[in-house]
N, C-alpha and C positions, 0 to 999 in steps of 0.2 A: 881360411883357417877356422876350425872348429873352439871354441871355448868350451870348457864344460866347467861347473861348479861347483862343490862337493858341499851339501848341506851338513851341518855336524848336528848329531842328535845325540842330547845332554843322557849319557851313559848309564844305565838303571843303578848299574853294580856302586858306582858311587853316589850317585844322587840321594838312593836311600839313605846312606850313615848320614848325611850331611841333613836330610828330612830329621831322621833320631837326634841329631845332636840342634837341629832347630828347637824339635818341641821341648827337649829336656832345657835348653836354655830359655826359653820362655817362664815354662813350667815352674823352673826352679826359680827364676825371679819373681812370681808371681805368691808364691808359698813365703819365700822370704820376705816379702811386703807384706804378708798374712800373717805371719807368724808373728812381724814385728808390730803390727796393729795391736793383734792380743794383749801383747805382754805390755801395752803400754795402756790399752783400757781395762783398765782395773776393776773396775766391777764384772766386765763378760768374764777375766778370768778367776777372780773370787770366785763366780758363782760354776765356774767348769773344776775349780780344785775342790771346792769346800761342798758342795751339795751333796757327790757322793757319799764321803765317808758321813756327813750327818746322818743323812735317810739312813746308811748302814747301821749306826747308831741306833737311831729310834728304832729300826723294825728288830733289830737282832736280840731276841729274848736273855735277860741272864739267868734263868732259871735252865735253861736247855745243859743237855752236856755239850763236851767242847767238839765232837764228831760234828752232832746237829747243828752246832753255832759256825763251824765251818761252811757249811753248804748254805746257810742261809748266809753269811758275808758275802761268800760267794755271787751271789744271787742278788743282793741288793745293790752291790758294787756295780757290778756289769748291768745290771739294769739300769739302774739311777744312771750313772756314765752315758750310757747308750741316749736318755733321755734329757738330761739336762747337759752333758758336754756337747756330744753330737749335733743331738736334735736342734735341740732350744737355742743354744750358740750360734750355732752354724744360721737357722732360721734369721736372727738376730743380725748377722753380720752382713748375708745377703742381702736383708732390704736396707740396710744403713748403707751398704755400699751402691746401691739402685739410686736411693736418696740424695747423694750425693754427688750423683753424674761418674761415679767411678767405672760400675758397670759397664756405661750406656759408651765412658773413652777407649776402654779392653775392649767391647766389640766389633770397634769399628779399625781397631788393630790387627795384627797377627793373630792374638790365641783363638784358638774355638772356641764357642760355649760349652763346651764342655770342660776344656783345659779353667774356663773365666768362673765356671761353677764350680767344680772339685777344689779349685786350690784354697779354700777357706778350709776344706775337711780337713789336710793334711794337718796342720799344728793340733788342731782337736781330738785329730785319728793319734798321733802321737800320745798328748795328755789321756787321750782312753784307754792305749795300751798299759799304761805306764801302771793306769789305777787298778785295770784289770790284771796285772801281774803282780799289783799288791794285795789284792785280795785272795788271788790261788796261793802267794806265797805263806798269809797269812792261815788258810785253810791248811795245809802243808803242816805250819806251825801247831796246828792245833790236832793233829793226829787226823783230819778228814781224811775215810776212805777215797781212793780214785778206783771203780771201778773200769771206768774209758776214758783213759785221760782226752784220747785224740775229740773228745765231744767235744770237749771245752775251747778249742781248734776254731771247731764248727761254732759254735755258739758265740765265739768273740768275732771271727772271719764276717760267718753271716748276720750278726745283730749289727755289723758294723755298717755293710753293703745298704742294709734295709733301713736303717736309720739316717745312712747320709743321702741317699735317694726322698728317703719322709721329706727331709730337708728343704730341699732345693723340691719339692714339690707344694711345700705347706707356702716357701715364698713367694710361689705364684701367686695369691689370693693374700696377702698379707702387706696392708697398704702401709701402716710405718713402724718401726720400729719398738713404739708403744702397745702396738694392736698387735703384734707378733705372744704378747702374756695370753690373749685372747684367744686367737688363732690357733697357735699349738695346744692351749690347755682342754679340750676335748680330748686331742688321741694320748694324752700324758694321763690324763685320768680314768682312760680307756684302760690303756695298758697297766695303769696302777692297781686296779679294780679286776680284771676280768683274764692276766695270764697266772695267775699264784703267784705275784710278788707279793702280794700286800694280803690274801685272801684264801685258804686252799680253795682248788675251781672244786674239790671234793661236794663243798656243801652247796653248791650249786644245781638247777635242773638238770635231766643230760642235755637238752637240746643246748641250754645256752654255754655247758660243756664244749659239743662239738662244735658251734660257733666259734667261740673263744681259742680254739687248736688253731684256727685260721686268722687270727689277729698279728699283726707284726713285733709282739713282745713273747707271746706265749711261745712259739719257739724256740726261744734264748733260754728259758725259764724250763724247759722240759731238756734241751741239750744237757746244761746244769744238771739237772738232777740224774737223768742218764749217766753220765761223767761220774758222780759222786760214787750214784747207788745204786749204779745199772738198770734203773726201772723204767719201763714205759709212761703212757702219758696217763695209765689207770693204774697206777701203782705195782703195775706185773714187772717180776724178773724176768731179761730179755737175754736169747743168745740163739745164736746161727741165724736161720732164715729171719726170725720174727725179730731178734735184734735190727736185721740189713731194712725190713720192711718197715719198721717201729722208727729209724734213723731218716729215711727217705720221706715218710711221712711227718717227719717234722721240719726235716731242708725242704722243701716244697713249700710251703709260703710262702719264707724269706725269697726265695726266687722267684715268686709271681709280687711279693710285695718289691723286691726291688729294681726287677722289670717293669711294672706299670705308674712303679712313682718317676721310675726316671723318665721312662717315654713322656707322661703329661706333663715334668717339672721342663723337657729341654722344649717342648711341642708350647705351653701354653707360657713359657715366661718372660716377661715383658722387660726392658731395659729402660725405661723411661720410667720416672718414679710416676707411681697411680696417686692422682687425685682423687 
């Protein structure tokens, strides 16, 4: 008498939902320990509600009318956010959680490195929408034209991509939480200096012009003003082709900047706090 055995092979059709419904339960408790960190250290999130609207404050002229004053809140908001919520937070949180053996006990768990690096973003991505939709609603308020609303889309989407990638790249190299004011304050000063937040790039050379078009802020800062006042990155009226070419040429860094911070931030980052 013959036996035979039927091996069972675990069924794709269901396997998958129950893969999706693993990482969202992970995920989502991961975010919700994130979130509750925040709200209970008070200084990281003083300094992710209050910094923007200051910088917006200091740099927004009152001498300007209320069109121009719209596109510069605009502008300062979504910047400053991008660089002190995002950025600087997120960097901050990362090696506090490294330092702590947090990281080093999530990797040797369930989540990916990548689900154990992105869930610090999400409360932050939250808090930057929140301030960036105060300050379009605020331009709104003050009669700003929107020539392409959908830029501003682009410019919150991709400043967001590119900055939470900066992130979890600038932590690789950032030994404690102190040295994180260090660390980040090069590209913070970069970006303050060198995309027209702080500066028109107008009175600048051209060479260091075109350099500046390929920084991770100046991006954000010419979407903005596209949005507003339909201009390019040299103050030209754009529409049909040279609009499509003049847009693509500004998405196009944010996508190399936030492809190669994330490659070297999941490639070179270490889970054991650096001595």
């Amino acid at each position: 008498m013959t036996i035979t055995t039927a091996t069972t092979q675990p069924d794709a059709a269901t396997s998958a939902p129950a893969a999706r419904g693993s990482f969202w339960r992970r995920f989502g408790a991961l975010v919700a320990a994130e979130s509750r960190i925040l709200v209970r250290n008070r200084t990281a999130l003083f300094t992710a509600i209050a910094m923007p609207p200051l910088i917006a404050f200091a740099f927004s002229g009152l001498s300007m009318d209320r069109a121009a004053l719209g596109v510069v809140l605009t502008m300062m908001m979504v910047g400053s956010a991008l660089m002190f919520v995002l950025y600087f937070t997120m960097v901050t949180s990362l090696v506090a959680r490294r330092e702590q053996l947090v990281l080093k006990r999530l990797a040797a768990g369930e989540p990916t490195p990548l689900e154990i690096l992105l869930a610090p973003a999400v409360p932050l991505l939250a808090l930057f929408l929140v301030q960036s939709g105060l300050a379009i609603g605020g331009a709104v308020a003050l009669g700003t034209p929107f020539a392409h609303p959908w830029a501003l889309v682009l410019a919150v989407v991709g400043g967001a991509a590119t900055w939470t990638a900066l992130a979890i790249w600038s932590a690789t190299w950032t030994r404690t939480v102190e040295s994180a004011q260090l660390t980040t304050m090069p590209l913070i000063l970069v970006a303050m200096l060198l995309s027209g937040f702080s500066l028109p790039l107008t009175i600048l050379p051209d060479v260091v012009q075109r350099f500046a078009h390929w920084l991770p802020m100046t991006p954000v800062i010419d979407l903005i003003n596209l949005a507003h006042l339909g201009t390019g990155t040299s103050g030209e009226a754009l529409a049909g082709g040279a609009l499509v070419g003049a847009t693509t040429g500004m998405i196009l860094p944010m996508l190399l900047w936030t492809a190669l911070a994330l490659y070297a931030g999941l490639r070179g980052f270490r889970w054991d706090p650096r001595g």
